[in-house]
TIVEX-908333 format. One line per field, with one value per atom (N, C-alpha, C): residue number from 1; residue in three letters; atom name; x, y, z. Coordinates in nm, 2 decimals, padded with zeros to 4 digits, always signed. Each point is the difference from the previous one (the first is absolute). Layout:
<lumses>
k	NUM ...
r	ALA ...
a	CA ...
x	X ...
y	Y ...
z	Z ...
</lumses>
This chain:
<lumses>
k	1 1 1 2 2 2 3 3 3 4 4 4 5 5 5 6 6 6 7 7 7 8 8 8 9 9 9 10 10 10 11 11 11 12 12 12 13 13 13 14 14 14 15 15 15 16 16 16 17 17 17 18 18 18 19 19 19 20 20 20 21 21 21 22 22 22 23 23 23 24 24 24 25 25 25 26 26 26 27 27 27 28 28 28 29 29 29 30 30 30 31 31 31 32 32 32 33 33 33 34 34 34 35 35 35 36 36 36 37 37 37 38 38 38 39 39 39 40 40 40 41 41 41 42 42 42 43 43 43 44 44 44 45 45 45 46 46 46 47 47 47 48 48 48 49 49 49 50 50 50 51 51 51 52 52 52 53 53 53 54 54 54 55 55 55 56 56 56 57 57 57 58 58 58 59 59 59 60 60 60 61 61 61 62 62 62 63 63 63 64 64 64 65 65 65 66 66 66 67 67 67 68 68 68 69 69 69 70 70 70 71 71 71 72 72 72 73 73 73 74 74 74 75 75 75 76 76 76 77 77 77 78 78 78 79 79 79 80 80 80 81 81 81 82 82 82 83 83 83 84 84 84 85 85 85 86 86 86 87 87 87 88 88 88 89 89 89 90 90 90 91 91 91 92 92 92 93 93 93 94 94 94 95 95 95 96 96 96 97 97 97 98 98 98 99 99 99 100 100 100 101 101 101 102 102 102 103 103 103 104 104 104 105 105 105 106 106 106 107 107 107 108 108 108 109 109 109 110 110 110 111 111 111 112 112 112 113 113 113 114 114 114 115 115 115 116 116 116 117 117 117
r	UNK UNK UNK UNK UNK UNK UNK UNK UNK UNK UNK UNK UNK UNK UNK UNK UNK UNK UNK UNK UNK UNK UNK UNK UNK UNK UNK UNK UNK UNK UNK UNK UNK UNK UNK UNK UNK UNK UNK UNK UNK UNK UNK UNK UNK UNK UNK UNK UNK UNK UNK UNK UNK UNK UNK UNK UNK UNK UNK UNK UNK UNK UNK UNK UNK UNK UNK UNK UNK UNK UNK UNK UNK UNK UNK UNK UNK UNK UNK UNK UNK UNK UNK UNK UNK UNK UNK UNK UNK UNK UNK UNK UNK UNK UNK UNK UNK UNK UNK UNK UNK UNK UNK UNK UNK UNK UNK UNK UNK UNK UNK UNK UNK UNK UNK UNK UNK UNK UNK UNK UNK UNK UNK UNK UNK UNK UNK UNK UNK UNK UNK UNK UNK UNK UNK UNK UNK UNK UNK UNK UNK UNK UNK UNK UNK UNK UNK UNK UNK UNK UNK UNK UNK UNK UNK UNK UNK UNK UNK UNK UNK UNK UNK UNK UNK UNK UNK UNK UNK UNK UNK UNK UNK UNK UNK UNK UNK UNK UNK UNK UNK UNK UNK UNK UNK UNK UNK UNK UNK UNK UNK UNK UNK UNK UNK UNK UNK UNK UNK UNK UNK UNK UNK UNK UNK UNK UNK UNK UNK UNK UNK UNK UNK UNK UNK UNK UNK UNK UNK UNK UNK UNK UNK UNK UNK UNK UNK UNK UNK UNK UNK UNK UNK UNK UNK UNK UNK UNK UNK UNK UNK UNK UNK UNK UNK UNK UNK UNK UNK UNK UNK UNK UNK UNK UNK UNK UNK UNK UNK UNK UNK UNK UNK UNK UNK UNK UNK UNK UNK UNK UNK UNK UNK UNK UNK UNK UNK UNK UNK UNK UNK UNK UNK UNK UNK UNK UNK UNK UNK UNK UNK UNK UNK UNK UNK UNK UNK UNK UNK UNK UNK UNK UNK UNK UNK UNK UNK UNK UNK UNK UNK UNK UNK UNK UNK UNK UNK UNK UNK UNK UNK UNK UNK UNK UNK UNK UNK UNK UNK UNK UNK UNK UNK UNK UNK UNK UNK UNK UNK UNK UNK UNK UNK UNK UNK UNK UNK UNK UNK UNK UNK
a	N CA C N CA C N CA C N CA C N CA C N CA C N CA C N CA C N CA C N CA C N CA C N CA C N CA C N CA C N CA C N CA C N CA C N CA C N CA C N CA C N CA C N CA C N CA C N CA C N CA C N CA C N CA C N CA C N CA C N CA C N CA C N CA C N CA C N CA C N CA C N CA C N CA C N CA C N CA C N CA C N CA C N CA C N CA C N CA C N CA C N CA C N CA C N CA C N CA C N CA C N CA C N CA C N CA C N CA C N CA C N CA C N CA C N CA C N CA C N CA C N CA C N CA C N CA C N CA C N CA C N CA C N CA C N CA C N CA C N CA C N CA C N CA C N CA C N CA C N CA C N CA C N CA C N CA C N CA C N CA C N CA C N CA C N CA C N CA C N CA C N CA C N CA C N CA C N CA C N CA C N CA C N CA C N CA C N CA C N CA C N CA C N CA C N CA C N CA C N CA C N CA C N CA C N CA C N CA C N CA C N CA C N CA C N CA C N CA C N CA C N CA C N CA C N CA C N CA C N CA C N CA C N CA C
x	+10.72 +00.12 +00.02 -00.12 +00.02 -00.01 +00.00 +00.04 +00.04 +00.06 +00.04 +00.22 +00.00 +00.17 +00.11 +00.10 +00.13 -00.04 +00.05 -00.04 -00.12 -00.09 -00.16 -00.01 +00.10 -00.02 -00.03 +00.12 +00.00 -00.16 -00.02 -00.11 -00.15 -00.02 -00.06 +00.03 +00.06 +00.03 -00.05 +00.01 -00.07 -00.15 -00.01 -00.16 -00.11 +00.09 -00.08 -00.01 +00.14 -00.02 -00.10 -00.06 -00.07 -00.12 -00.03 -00.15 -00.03 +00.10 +00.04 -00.05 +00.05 -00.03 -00.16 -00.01 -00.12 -00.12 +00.02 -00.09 -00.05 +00.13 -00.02 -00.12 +00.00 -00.06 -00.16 -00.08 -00.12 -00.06 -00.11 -00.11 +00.04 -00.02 +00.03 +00.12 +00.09 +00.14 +00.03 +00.00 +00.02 -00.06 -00.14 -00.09 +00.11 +00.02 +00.06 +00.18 +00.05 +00.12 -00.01 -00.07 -00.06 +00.02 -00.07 -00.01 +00.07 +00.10 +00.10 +00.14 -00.03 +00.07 +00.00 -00.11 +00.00 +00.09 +00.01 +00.12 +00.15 +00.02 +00.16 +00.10 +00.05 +00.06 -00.04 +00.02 -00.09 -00.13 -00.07 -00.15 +00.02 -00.12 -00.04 -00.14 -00.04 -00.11 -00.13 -00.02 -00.10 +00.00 +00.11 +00.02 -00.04 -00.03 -00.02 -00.14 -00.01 -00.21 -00.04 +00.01 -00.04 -00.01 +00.08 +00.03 -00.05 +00.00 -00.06 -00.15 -00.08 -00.11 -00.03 +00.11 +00.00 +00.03 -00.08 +00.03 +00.11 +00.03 +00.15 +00.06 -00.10 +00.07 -00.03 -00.05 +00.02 +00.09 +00.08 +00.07 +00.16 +00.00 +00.12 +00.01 -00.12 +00.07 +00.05 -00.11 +00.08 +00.14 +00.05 +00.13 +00.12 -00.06 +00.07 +00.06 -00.18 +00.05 +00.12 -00.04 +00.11 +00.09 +00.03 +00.18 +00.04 -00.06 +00.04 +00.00 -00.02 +00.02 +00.06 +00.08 +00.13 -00.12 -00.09 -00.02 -00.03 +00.06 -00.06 +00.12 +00.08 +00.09 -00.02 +00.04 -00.06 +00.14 -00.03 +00.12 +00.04 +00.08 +00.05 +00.08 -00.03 +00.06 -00.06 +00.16 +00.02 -00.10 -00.07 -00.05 -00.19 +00.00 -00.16 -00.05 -00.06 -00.12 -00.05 -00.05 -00.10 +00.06 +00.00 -00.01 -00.01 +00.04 +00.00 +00.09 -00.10 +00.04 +00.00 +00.06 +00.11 -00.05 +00.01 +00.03 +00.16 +00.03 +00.12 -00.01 +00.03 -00.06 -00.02 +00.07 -00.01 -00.11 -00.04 -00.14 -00.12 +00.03 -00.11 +00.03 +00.05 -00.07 -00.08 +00.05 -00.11 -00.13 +00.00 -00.14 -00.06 +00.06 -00.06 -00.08 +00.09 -00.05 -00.10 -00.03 -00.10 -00.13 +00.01 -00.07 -00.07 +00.07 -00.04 -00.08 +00.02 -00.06 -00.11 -00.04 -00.16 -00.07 -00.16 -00.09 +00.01 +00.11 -00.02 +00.10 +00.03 +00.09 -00.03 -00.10 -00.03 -00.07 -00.05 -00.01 +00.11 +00.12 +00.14 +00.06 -00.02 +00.05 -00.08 -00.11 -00.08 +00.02 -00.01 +00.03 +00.15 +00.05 +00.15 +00.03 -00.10 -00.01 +00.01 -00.14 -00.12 +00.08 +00.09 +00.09 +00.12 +00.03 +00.12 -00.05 -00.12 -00.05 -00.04
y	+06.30 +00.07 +00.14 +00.07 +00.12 +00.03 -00.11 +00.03 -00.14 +00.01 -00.09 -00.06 -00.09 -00.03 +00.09 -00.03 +00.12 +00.07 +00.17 +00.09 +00.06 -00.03 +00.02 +00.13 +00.12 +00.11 +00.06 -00.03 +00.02 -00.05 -00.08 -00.04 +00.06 +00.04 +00.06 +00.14 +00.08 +00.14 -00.02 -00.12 -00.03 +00.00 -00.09 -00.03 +00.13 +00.06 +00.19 +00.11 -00.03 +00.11 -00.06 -00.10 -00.06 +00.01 -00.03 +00.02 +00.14 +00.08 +00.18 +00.05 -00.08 +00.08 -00.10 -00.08 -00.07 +00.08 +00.01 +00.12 +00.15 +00.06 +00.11 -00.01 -00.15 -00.02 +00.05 +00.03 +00.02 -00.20 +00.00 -00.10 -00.07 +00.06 -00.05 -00.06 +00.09 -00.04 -00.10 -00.01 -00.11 -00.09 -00.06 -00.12 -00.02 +00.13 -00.07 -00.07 +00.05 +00.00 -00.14 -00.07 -00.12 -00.11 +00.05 -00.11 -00.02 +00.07 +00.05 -00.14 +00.02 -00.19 -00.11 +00.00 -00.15 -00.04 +00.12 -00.01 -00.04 -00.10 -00.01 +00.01 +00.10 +00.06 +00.11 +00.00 +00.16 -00.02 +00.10 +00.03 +00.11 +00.02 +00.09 +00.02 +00.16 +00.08 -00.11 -00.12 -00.02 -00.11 -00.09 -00.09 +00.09 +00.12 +00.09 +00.01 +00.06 +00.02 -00.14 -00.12 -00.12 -00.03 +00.03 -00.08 +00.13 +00.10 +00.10 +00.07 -00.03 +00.05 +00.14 +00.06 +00.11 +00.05 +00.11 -00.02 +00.11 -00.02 +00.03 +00.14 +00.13 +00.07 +00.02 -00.01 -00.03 -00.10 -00.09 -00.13 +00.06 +00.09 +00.07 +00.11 +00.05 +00.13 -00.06 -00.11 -00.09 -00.08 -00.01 -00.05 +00.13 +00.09 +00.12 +00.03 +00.04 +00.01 -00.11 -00.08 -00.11 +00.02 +00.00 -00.02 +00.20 +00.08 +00.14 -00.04 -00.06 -00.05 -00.15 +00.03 -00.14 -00.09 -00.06 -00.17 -00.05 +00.07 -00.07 +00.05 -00.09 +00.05 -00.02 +00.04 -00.05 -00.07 -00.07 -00.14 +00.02 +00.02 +00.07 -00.07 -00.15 -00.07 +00.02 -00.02 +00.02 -00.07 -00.10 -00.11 +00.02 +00.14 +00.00 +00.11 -00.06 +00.12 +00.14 -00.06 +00.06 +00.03 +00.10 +00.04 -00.09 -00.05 -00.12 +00.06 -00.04 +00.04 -00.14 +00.03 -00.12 +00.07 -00.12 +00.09 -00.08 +00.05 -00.06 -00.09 -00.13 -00.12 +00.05 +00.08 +00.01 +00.07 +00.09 +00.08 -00.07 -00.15 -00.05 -00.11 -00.03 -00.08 +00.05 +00.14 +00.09 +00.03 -00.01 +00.05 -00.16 -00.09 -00.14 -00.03 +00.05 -00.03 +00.08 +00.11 +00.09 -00.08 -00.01 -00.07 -00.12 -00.09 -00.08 -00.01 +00.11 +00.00 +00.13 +00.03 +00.09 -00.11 +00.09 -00.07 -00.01 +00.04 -00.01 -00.12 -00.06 -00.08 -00.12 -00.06 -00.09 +00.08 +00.10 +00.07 +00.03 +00.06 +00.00 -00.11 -00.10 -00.11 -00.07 +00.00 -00.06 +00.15 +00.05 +00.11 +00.00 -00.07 +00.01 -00.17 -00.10 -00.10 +00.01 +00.05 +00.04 +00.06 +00.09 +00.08 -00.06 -00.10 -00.05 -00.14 -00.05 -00.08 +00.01
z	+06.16 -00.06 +00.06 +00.03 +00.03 +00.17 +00.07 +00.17 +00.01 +00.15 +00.03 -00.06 +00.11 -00.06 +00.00 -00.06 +00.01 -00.07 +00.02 -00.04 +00.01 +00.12 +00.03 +00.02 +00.01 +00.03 -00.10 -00.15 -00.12 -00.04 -00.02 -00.01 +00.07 +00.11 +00.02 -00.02 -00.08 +00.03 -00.21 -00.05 -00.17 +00.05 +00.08 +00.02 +00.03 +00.10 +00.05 -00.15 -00.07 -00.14 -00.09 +00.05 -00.14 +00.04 +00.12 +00.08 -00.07 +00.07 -00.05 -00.09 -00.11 -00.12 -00.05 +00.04 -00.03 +00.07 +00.08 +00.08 -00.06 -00.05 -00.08 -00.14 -00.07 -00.11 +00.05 -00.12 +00.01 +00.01 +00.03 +00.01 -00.18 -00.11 -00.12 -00.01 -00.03 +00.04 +00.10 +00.08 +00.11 -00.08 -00.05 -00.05 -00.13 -00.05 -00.13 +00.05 +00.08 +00.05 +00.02 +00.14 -00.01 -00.08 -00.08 -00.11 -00.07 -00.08 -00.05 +00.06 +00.13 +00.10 -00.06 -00.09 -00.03 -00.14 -00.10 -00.07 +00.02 -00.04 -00.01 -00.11 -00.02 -00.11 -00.03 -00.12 -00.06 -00.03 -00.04 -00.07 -00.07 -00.09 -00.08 +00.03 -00.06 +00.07 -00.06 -00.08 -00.02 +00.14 +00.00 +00.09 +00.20 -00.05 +00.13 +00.00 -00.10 -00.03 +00.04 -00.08 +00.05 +00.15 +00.10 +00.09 +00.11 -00.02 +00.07 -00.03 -00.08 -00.01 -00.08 +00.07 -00.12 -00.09 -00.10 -00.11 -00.06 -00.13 -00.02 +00.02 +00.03 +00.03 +00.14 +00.07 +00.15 +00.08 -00.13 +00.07 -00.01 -00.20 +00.01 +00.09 +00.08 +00.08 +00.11 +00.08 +00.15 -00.06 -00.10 -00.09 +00.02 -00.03 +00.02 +00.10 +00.10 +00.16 +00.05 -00.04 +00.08 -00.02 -00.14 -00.01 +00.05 +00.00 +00.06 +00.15 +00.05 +00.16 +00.02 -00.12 -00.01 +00.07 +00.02 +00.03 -00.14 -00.12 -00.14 -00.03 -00.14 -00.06 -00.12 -00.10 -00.12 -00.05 -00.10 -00.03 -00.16 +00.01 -00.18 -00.06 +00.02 -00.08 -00.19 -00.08 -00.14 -00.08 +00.05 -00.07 +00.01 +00.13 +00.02 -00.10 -00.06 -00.15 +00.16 +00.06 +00.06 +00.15 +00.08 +00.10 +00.13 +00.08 +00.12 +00.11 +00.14 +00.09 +00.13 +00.04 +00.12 +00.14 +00.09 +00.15 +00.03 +00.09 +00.04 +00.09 +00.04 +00.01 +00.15 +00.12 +00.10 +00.05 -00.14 +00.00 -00.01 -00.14 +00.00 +00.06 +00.08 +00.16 +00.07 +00.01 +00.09 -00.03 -00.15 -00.05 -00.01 -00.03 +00.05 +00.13 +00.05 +00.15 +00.05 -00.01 -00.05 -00.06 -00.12 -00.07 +00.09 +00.02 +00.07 +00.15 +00.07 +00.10 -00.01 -00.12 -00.07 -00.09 +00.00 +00.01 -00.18 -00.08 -00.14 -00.03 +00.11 -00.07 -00.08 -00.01 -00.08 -00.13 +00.00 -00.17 -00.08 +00.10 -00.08 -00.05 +00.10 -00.07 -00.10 +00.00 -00.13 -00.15 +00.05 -00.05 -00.17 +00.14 -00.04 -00.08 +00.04 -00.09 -00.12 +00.00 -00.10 -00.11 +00.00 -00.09 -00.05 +00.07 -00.06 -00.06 +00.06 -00.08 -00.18
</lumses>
């Protein structure tokens, strides 16, 4: 999705700002960013502690950081009690693909079983 076909320039000029700002993250940030890919839809900060390892107020500050460097938005729909944050699907392809090609990818995904199980 993100090279290649019509519009590959566009696409590549998405693919460089994301490397970009992915780069900028610290080592935590980036692992939590990561994992963060295997969500589809929204989550909430417990559904974050689970699937990232850490705990809740080190998971709300990498929650914070993120959405302050827009790759996190938070999701305000009327119907949620509680606080939930989204990536934007184009983001979380990227942090998928990420995910997937580090060496944590099979803990996030069990991870991310395990919790919704």
């Amino acid at each position: 999705m993100l090279s290649g076909g019509q519009g590959r320039q566009k696409r590549q000029t998405l693919q460089a700002t994301l490397d970009w700002s992915y780069d900028l993250l610290d080592p935590d940030e980036q692992q939590f960013f990561r994992r963060c890919g295997v969500f589809v839809g929204s989550f909430d900060l417990p559904a974050a502690v689970a699937l990232s390892g850490f705990d809740d107020y080190d998971a709300m500050d990498l929650l914070e950081s993120l959405v302050a460097k827009s790759l996190l938005s938070i999701d305000e729909g009327r119907d949620n009690p509680s606080t939930r944050y989204r990536l934007l699907e184009t983001i979380r392809i990227y942090a998928g693909d990420l995910l997937a090609r580090s060496e944590d990818v099979l803990a996030a995904r069990e991870a991310h079983l395990q919790w919704f199980t």
